[in-house]
C-alpha positions in Angstrom: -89.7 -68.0 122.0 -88.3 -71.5 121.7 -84.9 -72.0 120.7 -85.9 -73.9 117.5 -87.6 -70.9 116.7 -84.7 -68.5 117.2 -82.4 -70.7 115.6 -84.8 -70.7 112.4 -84.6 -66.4 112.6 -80.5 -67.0 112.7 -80.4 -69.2 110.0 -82.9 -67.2 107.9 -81.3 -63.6 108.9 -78.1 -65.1 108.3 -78.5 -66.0 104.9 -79.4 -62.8 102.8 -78.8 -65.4 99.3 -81.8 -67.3 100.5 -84.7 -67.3 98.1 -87.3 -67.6 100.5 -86.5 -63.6 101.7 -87.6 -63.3 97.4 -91.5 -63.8 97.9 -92.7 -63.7 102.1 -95.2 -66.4 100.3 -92.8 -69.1 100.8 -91.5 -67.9 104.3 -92.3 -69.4 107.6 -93.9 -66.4 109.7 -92.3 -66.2 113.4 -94.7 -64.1 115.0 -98.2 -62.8 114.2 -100.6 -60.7 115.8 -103.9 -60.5 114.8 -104.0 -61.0 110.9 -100.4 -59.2 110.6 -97.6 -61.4 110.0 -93.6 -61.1 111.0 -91.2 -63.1 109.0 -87.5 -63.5 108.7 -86.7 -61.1 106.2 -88.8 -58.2 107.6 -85.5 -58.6 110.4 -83.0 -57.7 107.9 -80.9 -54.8 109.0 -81.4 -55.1 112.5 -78.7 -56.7 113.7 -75.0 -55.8 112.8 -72.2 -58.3 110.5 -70.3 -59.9 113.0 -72.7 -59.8 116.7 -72.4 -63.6 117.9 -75.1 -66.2 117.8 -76.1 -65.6 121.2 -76.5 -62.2 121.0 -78.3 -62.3 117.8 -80.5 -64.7 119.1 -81.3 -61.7 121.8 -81.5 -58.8 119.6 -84.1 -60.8 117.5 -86.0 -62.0 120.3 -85.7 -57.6 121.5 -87.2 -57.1 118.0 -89.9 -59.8 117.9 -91.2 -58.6 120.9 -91.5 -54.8 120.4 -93.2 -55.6 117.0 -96.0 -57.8 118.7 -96.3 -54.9 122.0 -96.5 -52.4 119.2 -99.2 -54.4 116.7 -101.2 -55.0 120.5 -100.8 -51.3 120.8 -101.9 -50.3 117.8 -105.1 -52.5 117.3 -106.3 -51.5 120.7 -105.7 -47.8 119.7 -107.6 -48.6 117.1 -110.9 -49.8 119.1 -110.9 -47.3 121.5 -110.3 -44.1 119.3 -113.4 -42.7 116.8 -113.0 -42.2 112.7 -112.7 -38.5 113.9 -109.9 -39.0 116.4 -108.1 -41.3 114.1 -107.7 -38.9 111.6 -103.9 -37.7 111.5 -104.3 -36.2 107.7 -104.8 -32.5 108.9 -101.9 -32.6 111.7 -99.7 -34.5 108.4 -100.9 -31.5 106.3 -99.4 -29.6 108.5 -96.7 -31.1 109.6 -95.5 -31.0 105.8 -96.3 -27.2 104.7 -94.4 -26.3 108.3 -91.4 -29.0 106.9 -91.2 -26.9 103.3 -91.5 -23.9 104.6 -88.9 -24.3 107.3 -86.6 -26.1 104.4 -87.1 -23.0 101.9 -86.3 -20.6 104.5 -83.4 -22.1 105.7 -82.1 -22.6 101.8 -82.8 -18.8 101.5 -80.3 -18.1 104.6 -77.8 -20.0 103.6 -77.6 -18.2 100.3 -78.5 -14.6 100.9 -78.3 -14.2 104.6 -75.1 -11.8 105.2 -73.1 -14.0 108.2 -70.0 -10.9 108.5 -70.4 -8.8 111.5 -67.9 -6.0 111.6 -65.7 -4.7 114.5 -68.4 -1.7 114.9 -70.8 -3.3 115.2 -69.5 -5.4 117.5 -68.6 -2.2 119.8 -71.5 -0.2 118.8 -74.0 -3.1 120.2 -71.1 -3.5 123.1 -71.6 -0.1 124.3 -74.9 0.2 123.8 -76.1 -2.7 126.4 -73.3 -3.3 129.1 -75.9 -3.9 131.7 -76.4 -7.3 129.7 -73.0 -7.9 130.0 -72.0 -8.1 133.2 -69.6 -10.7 134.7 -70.6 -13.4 137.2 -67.2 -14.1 137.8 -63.9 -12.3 138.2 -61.7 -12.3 135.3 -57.9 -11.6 135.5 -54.6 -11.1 133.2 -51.4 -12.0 134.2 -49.0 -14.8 134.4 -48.9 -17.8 136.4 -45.8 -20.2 137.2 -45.7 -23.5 139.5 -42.1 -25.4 140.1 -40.9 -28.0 142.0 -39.8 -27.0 145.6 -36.1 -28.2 143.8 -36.2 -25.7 141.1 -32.7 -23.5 141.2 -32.9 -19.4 141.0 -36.3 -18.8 142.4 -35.2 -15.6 143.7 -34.3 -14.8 139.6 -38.1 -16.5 139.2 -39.7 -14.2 141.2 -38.1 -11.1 140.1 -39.2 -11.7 136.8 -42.5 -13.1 137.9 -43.4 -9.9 139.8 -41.8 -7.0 137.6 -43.6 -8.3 134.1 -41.3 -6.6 132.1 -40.7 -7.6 128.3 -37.5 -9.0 128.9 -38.7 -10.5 132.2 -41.3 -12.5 130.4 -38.6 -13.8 127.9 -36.2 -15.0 130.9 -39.1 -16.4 132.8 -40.3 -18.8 129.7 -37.0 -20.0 128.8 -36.7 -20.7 132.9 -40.1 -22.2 132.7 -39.0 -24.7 129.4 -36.4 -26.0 131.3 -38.1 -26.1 135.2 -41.4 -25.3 135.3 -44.7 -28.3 136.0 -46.6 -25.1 134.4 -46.6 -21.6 133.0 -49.4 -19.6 131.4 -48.9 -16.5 129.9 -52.5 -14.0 129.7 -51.1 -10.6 130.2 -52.8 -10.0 126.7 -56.0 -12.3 127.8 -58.9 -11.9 129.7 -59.6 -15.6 131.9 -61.9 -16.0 134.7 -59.7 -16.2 138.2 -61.3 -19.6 139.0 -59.5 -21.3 136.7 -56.3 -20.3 138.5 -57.7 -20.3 142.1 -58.6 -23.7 141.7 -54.7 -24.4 141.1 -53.4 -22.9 144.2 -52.8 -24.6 147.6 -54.8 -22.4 149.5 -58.6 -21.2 149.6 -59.4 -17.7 148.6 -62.9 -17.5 150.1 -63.3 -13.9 148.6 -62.3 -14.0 145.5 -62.9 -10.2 144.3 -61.9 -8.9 147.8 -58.3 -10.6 147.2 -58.2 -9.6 143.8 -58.7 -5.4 144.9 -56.0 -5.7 147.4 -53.0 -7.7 145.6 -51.1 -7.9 142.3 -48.4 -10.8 143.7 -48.7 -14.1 145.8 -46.3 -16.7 146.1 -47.2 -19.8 148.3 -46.0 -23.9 148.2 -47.1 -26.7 149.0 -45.3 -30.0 149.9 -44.1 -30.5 146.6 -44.4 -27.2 144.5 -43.8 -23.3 144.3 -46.5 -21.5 142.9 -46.0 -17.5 141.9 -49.2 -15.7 140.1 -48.9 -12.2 139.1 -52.2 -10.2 138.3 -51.6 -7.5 136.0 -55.3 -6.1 135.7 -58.7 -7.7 137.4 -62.1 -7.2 137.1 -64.5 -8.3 139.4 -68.2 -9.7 139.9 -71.1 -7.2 138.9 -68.7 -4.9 136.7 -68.9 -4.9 132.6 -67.0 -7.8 130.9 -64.6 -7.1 128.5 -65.9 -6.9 124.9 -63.2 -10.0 123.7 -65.0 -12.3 126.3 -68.6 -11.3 124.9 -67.8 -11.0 121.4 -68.5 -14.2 120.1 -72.2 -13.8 122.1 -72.9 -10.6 120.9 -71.9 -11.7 117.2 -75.0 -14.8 117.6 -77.3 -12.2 118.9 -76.6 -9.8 115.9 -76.9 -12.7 113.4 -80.2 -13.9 114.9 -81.4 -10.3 115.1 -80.7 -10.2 111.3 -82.0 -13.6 110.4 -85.2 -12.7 111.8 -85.3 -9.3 110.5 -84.6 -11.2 106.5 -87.3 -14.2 107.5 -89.8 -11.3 108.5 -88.8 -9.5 105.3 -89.6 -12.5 103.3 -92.8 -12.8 104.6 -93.5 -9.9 103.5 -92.1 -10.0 99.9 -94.0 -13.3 99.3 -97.7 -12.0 100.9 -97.2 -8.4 99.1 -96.4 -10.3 96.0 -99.5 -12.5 96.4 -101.5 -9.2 96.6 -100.1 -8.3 93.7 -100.5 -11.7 91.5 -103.8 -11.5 92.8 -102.8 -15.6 93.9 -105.2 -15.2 96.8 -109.0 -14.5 98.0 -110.6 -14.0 101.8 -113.7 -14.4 101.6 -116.1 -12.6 104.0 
């Protein structure tokens, strides 16, 4: 495209008060294909307030060019496909009962569609299928501390660390406010062991073995302490706690439901069409 030619697309995009973007009649076309025409104002929109000559020049020329590929495109479709094959109006027929259908139902979920699952069901569908819920990963509750190799009373930090006591979990997170790079608490929560393996300075190449056969460890590196006390574990292959599966089994009850009400509807709307007498098979 010559740059007379862009510049003309600038000055023309550029000026939304222009009257020639009133009537295409009196506009100067910069592309055509065939008998279809591209003018200035059918690139309105395209390009954002404030892109820089240059660039507009680009994003125009980008435009131009895909228009003209797709016209191309689009007439040789045209030659090469029958009547028959160029017929979309069944597959838009469709396309649009599928699109109100799918809209209506989705309206009728939103309104009537009960979204509370209680705590019993919860367990009940818990209990029911543990074989689907088994973990792929060990999961742990404890506490976990790492100081600096400087920190003062470590032999106070690891008493408290290892006993887990009320009062030692108080002492140890005032200590850790003052000392610690980092404490986590999860003696009341279930996490998955990788996410504190992957902060100590040594490999645990079997992860549920260690797990069976220790409740402390204490190791540094060249710079930090790290203390980890496991207060329960379970490992790979055994049932995961029902908190770490709730939210999972909550989806699968809802979906169970939705498609349950959906099927309902169905049904509601077909038996009531027998009933109307609003439709015929013929035979």
């Amino acid at each position: 495209m010559s740059k007379i030619l862009l510049f003309l697309v600038l000055v023309l995009f550029l000026s939304p008060g222009c009257s020639l973007w009133e009537d295409k009649n009196n506009e100067k076309p910069v592309a055509r294909v065939f008998e279809h025409y591209l003018y200035p104002s059918d690139l309105v929109g395209i390009i954002p307030l404030g892109t820089s000559p240059q660039d507009s020049a680009l994003a125009a020329k980008r435009y131009i060019d895909t228009w003209v590929k797709g016209q191309l495109m689009q007439r040789r479709a045209e030659q090469s496909l029958t009547e028959e094959q160029m017929d979309f109006n069944r597959q838009i027929e469709e396309y649009h009962r599928s699109l109100l259908i799918f809209s209506y139902k989705q309206l009728l979920v939103q309104q009537k569609l009960d979204t509370m699952v209680s705590q019993n069901e919860l367990l009940s569908y818990y209990q029911e299928n543990t074989s689907n819920f088994l973990l792929s990963e060990d999961v742990i509750k404890g506490t976990f501390v790492k100081v600096p190799l400087s920190a003062p009373r470590i032999a106070e930090l690891r008493g408290w660390s290892w006993n887990n006591r009320e009062q030692d979990l108080d002492q140890m997170e005032k200590y850790c406010l003052s000392y610690a790079e980092k404490f986590s608490n999860f003696n009341d929560t279930w996490i998955y062991f990788s996410t504190i393996k992957e902060q100590l300075p040594f490999q645990i190449p079997d992860p549920s073995r260690y797990l069976r056969n220790r409740n402390n460890a204490e190791n540094t590196d060249s710079a930090y302490r790290y203390f980890l006390h496991i207060t329960d574990h379970l490992t790979v292959g055994e049932v995961s706690p029902l908190e770490m599966v709730a939210e999972d089994i909550t989806n699968i009850l809802l979906n169970k439901r939705k498609f349950e009400f959906l099927q309902e509807l169905e049904h509601r709307v077909y038996s009531d069409g027998v009933t109307r007498n609003q439709f015929e098979i013929y035979e």
